[in-house]
C-alpha positions in Angstrom: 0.0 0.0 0.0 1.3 3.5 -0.6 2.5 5.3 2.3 -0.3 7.4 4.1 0.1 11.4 3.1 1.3 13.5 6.7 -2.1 15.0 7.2 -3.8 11.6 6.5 -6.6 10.7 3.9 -8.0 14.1 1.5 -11.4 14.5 2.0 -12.3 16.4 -1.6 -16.1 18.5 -1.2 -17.0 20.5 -4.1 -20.7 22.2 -5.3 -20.2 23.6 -8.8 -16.8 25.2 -9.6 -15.9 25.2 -5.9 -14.0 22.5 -4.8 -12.1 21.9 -1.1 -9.9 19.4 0.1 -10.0 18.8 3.9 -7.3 16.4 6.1 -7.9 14.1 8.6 -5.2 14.6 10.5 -5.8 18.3 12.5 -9.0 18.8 10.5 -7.5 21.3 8.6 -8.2 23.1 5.1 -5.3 22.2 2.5 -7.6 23.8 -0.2 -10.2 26.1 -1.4 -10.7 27.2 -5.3 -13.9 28.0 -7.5 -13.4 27.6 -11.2 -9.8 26.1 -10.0 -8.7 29.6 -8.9 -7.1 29.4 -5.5 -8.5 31.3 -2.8 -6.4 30.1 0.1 -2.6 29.1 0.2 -2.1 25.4 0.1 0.7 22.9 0.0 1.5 19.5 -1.7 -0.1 16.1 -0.2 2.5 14.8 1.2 3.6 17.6 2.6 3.2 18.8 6.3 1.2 21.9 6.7 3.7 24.9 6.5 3.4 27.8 9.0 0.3 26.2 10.2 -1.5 26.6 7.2 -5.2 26.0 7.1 -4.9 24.5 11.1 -7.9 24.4 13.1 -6.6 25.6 16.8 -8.7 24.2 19.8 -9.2 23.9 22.7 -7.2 27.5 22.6 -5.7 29.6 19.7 -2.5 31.5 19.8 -0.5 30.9 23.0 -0.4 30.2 26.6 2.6 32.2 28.2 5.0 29.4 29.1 2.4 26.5 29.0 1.3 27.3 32.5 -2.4 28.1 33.8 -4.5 28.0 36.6 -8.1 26.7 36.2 -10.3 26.9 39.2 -7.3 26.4 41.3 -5.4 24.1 40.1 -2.5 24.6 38.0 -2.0 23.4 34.7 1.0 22.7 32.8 1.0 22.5 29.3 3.9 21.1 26.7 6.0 23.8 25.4 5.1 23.4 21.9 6.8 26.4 21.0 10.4 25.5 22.5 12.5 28.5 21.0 9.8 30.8 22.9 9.0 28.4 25.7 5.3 29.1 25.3 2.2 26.4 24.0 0.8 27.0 21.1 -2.7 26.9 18.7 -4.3 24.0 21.0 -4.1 20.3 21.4 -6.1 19.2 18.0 -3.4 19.9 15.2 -1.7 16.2 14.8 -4.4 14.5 16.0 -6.3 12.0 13.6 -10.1 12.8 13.3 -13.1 10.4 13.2 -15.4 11.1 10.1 -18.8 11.6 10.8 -20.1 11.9 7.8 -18.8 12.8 4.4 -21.4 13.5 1.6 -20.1 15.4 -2.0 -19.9 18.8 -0.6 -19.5 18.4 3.1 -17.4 16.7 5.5 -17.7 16.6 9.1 -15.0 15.4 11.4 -14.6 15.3 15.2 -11.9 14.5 18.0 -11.9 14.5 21.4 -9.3 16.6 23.9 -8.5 14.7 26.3 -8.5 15.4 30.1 -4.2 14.9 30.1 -1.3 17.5 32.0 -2.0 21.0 31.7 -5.9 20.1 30.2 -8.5 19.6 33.2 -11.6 18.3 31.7 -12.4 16.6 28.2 -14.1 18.2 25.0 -15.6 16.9 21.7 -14.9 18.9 19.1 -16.8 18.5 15.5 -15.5 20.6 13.0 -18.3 20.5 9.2 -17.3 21.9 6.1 -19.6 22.8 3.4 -18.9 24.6 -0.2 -21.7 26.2 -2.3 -21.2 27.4 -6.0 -18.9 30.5 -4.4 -18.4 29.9 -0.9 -17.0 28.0 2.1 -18.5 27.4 5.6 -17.1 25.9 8.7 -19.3 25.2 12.0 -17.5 24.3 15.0 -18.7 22.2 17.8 -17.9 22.1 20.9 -19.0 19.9 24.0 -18.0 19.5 27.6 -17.5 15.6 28.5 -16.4 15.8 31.4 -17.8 16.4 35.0 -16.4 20.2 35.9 -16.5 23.2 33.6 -14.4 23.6 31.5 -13.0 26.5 29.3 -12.7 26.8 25.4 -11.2 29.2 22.6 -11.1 28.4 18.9 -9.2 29.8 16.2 -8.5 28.8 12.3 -5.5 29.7 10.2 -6.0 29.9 6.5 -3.9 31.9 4.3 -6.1 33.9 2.3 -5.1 34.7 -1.3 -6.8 35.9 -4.9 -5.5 33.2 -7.0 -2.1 34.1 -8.5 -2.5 37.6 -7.4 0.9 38.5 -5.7 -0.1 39.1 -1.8 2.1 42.3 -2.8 -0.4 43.3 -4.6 -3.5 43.1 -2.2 -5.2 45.1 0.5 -6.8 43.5 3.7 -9.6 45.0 5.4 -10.3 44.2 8.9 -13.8 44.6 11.1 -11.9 45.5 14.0 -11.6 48.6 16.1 -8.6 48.1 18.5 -4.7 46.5 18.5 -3.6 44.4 21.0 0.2 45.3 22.1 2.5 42.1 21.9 6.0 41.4 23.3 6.9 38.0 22.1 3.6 37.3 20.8 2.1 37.3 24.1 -0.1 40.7 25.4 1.7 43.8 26.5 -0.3 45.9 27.7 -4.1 47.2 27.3 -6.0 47.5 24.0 -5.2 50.6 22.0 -7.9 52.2 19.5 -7.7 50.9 15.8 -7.6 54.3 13.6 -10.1 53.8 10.9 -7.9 54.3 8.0 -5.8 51.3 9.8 -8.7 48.9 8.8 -7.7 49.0 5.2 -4.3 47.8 4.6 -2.3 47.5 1.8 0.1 44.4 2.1 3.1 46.1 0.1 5.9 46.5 2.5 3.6 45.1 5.4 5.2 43.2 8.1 2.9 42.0 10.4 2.3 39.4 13.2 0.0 40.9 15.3 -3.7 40.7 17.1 -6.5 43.0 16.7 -9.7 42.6 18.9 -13.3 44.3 18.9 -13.9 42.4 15.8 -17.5 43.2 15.2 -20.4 42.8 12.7 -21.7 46.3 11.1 -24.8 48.0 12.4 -27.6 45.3 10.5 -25.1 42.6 10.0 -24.9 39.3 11.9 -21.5 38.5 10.9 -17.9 39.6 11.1 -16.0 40.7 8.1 -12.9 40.7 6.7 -11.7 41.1 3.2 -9.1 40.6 0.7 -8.7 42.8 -2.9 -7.0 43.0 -5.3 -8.2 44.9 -9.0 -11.2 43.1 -10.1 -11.0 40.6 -7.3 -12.4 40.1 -3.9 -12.8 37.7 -1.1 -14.8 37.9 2.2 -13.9 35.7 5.7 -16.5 35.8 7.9 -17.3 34.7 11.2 -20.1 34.4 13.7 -19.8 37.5 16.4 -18.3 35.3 19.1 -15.2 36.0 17.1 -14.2 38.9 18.3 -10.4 38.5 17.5 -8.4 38.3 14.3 -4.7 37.7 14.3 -2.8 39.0 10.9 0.2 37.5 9.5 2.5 38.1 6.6 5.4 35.6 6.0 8.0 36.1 3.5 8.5 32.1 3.1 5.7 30.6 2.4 6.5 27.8 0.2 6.0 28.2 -3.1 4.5 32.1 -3.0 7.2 33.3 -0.9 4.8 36.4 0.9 1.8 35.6 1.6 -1.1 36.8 4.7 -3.0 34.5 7.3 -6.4 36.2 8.8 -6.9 33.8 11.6 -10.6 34.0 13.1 -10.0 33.2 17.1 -13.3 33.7 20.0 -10.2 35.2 22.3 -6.9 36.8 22.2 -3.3 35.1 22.9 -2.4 34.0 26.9 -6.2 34.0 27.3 -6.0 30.4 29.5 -4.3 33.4 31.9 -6.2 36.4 31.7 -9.8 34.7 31.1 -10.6 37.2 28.3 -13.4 36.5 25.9 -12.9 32.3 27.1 -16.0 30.4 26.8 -16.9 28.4 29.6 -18.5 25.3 29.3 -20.8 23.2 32.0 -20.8 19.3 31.6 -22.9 18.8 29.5 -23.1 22.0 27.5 -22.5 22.8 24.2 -21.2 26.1 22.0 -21.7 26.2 17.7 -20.1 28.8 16.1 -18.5 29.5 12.5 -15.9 31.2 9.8 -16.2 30.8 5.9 -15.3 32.3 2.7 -17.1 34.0 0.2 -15.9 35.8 -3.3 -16.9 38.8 -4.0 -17.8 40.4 -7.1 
């Protein structure tokens, strides 16, 4: 038999012209097109996911200041799975191999179960559904307390958005947020500063960024969250359900194969949040908490 790819089987889901491939290990997006123009970065099959490409990040997103956290008490120690920094990072979920639930021609759901282990207190199902339409993809999250204390939970996703062979260069990202989150090693520094409005539209030429904005918020009649990509005579929307009230920008120059390119990472709460409690979602036994990210073209 031929050796199995790094991120497992390829679960292909496509409605139309849109088409997207979906990995069992991490649950994790290694490709979105429509009319086989890419719309997110992706990388060869047996390949491992560079720069966390497409990587669903659960039970927390970003970091945890040096893997340690106290939860009702009683501290938690998490592995450093960021060694060079000495912090945790984007969850417990990414190398894990998911269950399929159910796989029809344009949708796949998967799910996977934290487990209660060091530096993780309680466990948590998580089902993660994709779904493409003729111009669009859409992502619903589950989560679900299985254990018998409450327990908290952040998500977060990390696609690499892009406008087919547009150069990132070339593009300018508009963010629905209204403040900047001061980092020092990736982890907070300091309180929230106002987001200037002509901050919200940036042009990627020259940018350099690796940073956090919060107050992510749907406008005045909207129910959704909205960022967006362009580029001359091309457009792309990620949105996200309002409990996403953080967005974390990056702009690598190495991305293999396009060299620059930007991730808008969705995430319900801001890096070190196991420490500060901001924006976590806590979960009774028992309870569950839906929400949801996607793509859509534009124009």
């Amino acid at each position: 038999m031929p050796p199995m790819p790094p991120t497992g089987r390829q679960f292909v889901i496509a409605a139309g012209p849109a088409r997207a491939i979906v990995t069992e290990v991490g649950a994790g997006l290694r490709a979105f097109d429509v009319h086989g123009r890419a719309y997110c970065e992706t990388f060869p099959e047996d390949s491992h996911p560079p720069l966390g490409s497409g990587a669903l990040l659960a039970p927390w997103p970003n970091r945890v200041a040096r893997g340690s956290w106290v939860w009702r008490g009683r501290p938690q120690q998490l592995a450093l799975t960021e060694p060079a920094a000495g912090n945790a990072i984007h969850g417990l979920l990414r190398h894990v191999l998911w269950g399929i639930v159910e796989h029809a021609s344009d949708a796949v759901e998967l799910a996977a179960v934290v487990t209660a282990q060091p530096g993780w207190p309680e466990p948590v199902r998580v089902t993660a559904r994709y779904a493409v339409s003729s111009d669009g993809l859409a992502v619903t999250v589950t989560a679900e307390n299985r254990g018998a204390r409450d327990v908290p939970f952040g998500l977060g996703a990390h696609p690499y958005l892009r406008l087919g062979d547009v150069p990132t260069e070339d593009c300018v990202l508009h963010l629905a947020a209204t403040e900047r989150l001061p980092l020092d090693g990736q982890l907070p520094a300091g309180p929230l500063r106002p987001l200037a409005v002509e901050d919200r539209d940036r042009p990627l030429r020259g940018a350099r960024l690796d940073a956090t904005f919060g107050g992510c918020m749907p406008a005045v009649g909207d129910d959704r969250v909205r960022h967006r990509l362009f580029a001359p005579g091309a457009g792309l929307e990620l949105w996200a359900d309002p409990d996403f009230r953080w967005v974390q920008v990056f702009t690598p120059d190495d991305f293999p194969g396009r060299g620059r390119a930007v991730a808008v990472e969705p995430m319900t709460c801001p890096p070190d949040a196991l420490n500060a409690g901001t924006d976590l979602i806590v979960l009774a036994p028992g309870e569950r908490w839906s929400g949801g990210w996607g793509l859509r073209l534009l124009g």
